[in-house]
C-alpha positions in Angstrom: 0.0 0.0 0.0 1.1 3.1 -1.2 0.1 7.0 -0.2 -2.7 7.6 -2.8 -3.7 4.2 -3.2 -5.9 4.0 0.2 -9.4 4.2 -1.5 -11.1 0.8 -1.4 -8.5 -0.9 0.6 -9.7 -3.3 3.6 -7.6 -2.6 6.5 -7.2 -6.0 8.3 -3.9 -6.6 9.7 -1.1 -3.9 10.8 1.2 -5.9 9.1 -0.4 -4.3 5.3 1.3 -0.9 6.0 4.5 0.1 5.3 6.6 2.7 7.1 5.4 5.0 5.1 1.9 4.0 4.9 1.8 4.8 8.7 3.2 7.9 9.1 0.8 9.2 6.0 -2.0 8.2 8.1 -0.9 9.8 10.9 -0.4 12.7 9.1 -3.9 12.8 8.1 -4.7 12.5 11.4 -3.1 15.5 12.6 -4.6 17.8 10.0 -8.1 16.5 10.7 -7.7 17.3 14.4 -6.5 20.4 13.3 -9.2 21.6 10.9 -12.3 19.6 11.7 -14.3 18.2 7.9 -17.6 18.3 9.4 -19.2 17.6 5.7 -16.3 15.5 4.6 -18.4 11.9 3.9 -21.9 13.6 3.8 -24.2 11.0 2.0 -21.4 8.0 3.0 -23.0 5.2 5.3 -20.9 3.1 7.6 -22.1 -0.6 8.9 -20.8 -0.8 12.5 -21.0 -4.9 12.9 -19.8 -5.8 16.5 -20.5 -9.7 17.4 -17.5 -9.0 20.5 -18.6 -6.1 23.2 -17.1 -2.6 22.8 -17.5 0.6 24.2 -14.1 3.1 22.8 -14.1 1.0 19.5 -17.5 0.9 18.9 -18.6 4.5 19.8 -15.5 6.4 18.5 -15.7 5.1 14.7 -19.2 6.1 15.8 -18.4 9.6 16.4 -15.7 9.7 13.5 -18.5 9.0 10.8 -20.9 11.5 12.3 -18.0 14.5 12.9 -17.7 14.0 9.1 -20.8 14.1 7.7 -21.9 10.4 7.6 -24.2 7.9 8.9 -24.1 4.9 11.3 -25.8 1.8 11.0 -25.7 -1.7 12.5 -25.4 -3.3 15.8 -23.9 -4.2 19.2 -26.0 -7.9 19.8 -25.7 -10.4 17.3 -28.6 -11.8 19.0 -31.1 -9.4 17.5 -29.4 -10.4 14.3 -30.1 -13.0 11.4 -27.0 -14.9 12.4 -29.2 -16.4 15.5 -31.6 -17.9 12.8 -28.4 -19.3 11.2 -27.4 -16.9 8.8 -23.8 -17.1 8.0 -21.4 -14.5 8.1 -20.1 -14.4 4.3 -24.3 -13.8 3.8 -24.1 -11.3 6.1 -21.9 -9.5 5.0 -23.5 -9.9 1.7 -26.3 -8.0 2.8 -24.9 -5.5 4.7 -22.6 -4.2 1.6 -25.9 -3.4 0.2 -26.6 -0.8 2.6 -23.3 0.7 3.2 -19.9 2.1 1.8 -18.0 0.8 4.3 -18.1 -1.7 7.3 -16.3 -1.8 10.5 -16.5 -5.0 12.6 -14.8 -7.0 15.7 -15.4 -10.4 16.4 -13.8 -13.3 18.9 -12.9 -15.1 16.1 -9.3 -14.6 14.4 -9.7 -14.1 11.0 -13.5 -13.0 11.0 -12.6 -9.8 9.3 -10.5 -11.3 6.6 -13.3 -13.5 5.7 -15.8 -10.7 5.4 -13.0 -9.0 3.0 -13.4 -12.1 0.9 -17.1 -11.3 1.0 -17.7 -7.8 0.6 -16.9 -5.3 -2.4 -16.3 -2.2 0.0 -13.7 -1.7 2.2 -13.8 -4.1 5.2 -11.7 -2.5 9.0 -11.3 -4.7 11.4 -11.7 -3.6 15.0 -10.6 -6.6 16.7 -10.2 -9.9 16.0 -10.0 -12.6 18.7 -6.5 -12.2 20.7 -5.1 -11.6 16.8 -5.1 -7.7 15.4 -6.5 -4.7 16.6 -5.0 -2.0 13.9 -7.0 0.8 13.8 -6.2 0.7 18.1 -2.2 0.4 17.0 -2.5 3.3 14.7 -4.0 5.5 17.4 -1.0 4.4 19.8 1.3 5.5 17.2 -0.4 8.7 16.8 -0.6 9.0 20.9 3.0 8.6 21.0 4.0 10.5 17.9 2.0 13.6 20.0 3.9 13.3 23.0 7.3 12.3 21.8 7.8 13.5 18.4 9.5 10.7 17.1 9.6 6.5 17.7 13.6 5.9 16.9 15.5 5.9 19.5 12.7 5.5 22.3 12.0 2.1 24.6 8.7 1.3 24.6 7.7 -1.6 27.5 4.8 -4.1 27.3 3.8 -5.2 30.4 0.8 -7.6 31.4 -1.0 -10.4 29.3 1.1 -10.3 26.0 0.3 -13.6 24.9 -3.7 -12.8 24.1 -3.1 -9.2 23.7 -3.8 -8.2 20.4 -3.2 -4.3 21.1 0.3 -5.7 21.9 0.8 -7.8 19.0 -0.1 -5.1 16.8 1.8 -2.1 17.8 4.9 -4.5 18.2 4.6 -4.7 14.2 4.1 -1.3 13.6 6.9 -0.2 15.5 9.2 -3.1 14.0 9.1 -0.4 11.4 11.3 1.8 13.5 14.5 2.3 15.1 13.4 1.1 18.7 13.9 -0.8 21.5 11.3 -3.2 23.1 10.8 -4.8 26.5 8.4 -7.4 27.3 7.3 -7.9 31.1 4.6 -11.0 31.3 4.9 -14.1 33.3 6.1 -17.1 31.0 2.7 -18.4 30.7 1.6 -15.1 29.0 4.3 -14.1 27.4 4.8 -12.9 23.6 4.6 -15.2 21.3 7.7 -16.5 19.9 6.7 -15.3 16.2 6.7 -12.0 17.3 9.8 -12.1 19.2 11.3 -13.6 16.1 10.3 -11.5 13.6 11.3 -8.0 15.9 14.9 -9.6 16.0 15.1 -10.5 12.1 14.2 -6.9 11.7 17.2 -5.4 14.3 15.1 -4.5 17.0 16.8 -4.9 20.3 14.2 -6.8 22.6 14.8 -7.9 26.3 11.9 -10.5 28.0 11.5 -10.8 31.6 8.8 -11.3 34.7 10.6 -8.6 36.9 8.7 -5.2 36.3 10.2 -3.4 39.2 13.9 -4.1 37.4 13.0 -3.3 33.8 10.3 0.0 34.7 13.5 2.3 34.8 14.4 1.6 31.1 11.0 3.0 29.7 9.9 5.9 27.8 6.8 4.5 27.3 5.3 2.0 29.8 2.2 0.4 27.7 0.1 -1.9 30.0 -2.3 -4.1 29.5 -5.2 -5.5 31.1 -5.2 -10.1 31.8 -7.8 -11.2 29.5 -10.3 -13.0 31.3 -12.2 -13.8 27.9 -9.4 -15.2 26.2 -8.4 -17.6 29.0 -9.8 -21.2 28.5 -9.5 -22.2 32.4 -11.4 -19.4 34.5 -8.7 -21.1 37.3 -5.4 -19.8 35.2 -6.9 -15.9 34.7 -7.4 -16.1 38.9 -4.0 -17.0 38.8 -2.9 -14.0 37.2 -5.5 -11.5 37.1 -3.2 -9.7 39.8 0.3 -10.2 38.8 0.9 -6.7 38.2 -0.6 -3.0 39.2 1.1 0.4 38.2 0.9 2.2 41.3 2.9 4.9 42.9 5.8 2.7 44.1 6.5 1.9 40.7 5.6 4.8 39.0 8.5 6.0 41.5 11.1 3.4 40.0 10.5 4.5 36.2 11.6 7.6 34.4 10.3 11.0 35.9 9.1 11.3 31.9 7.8 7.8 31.2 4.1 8.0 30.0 1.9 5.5 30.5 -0.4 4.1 28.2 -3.3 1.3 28.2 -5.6 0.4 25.5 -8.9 0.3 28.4 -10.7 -1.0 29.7 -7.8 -1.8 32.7 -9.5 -3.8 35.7 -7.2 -3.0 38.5 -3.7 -3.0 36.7 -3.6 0.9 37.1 -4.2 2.6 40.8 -6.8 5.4 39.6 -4.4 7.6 41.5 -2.0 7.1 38.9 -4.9 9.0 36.9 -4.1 12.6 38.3 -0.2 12.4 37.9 1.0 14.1 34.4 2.8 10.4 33.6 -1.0 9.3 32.5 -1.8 9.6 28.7 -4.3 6.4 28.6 -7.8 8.6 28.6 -5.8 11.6 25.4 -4.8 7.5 23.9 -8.4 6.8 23.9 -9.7 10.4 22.9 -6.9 10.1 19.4 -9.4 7.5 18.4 -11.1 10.2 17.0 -9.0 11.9 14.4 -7.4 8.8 13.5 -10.4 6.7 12.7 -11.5 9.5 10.5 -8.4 9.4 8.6 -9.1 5.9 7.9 -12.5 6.3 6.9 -11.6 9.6 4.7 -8.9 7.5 3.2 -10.6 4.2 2.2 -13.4 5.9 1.0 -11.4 7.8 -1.2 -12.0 11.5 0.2 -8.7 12.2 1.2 -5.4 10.8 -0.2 
């Protein structure tokens, strides 16, 4: 994928964009937040398809369409849907292409999205697959950090909590394999990255370092991204009580990391962040969430072909 060649494109997988393909989006990003397009995709429709509960996903694409000009349709429950009669979800997605320019979906299952791709003759965005990809959510990091550093070479960026279902994680580690920096990966063995990704981050040069020891490997971080365990994703409910707890960010960490680290989550957390963390200037997890905004409408502008 090249700049200019966005329209129609599905966006499935981080690991379709280039370098450059990135930091164009981002750039689009940053001039929609800067000069709002309130009539940008006026008479455009997007299908919002979520079988998988959401609320920033879900209601930020939301609010992207709408800030621009378009409409929302779809829904939340598949269980108001035809798929409880049976339906499957190639005819689904049939149907919906029908009524729509362009359809946004997440589902539990990996490769949901893909197949709807196969399906549909409009661009297809995946918001979440299973513990696969989440790249519209990487994208959003990127522009999150991009904001408050200026620049990904040269920076250490840590990953800390449940990397082995973490799609969020698995995502952004691609995206910044495009870059000159180093990563560390905090999880307990039975969570930790999955040795593809490991793999591929040190065929491309990228200095990582794994480890179960937070307190030690904190200090290193510019960027301390954390994650929440995935109760969901676990197939023994007696494994995620095992390690629902295994870390927090509180203030006697915070106090062993850089005075500048920033911390980042993808929400929603479920104890791994002491809300007091919230009022210290080291918190950038609720301005991550609020980016959603102008980069989801870069992706929409794009893919519909209203912006190159």
């Amino acid at each position: 994928m090249v700049k200019g060649s966005f329209k129609g494109r599905d966006v499935l997988s981080i690991s379709d964009f280039s370098r450059e393909d990135l930091l164009h989006i981002l750039s689009v990003a940053g001039q929609l937040e800067k000069k709002p397009r309130p009539d940008l995709l006026k008479g455009k429709i997007m299908a919002s398809l979520f079988f998988e509960p959401s609320t920033r996903t879900k209601l930020s694409f939301a609010a992207s369409m709408i800030k621009l000009g378009g409409q929302v349709i779809g829904f939340a429950d598949v269980r108001t849907t035809s798929v409880k009669k049976g339906e499957t979800l190639w005819d689904t997605t049939k149907m919906v292409e029908a009524y729509s320019d362009v359809i946004v979906t997440r589902n539990d299952v990996e490769g949901a999205p893909r197949l709807m791709s196969e399906a549909s003759s409009i661009p297809v965005v995946n918001a979440g697959d299973g513990a696969n990809q989440h790249p519209t959510q990487t994208l959003l990091d990127l522009y999150t950090i991009q904001k408050e550093h200026g620049s990904f070479d040269g920076m250490t960026i840590g990953f800390v909590g449940d990397l082995k279902y973490g799609r969020t994680v698995h995502s952004l580690a691609v995206a910044l394999s495009h870059f000159k920096c180093s990563m560390h990966f905090v999880a307990p063995a039975a969570l930790k990255m999955p040795d593809s990704y490991i793999t591929m981050l040190k065929e491309k040069g990228i200095t990582v370092e794994e480890t179960d020891d937070l307190d030690a490997a904190c200090k290193h971080f510019d960027v301390l991204y954390m994650t929440r365990i995935q109760e969901e994703r676990f197939p023994d409910p007696i494994e995620y009580q095992k390690y629902k707890s295994v870390y927090k960010i509180d203030k006697r960490v915070l106090e062993l990391c850089k005075e500048s680290v920033k911390i980042m989550h993808p929400l929603p957390r479920v104890g791994e962040i002491d809300p007091k963390i919230d009022e210290t200037p080291n918190a950038i997890y609720f301005k991550q969430a609020a980016n959603g905004i102008p980069v989801r409408q870069a992706i929409l502008a794009l893919v519909l072909g209203e912006l190159e």
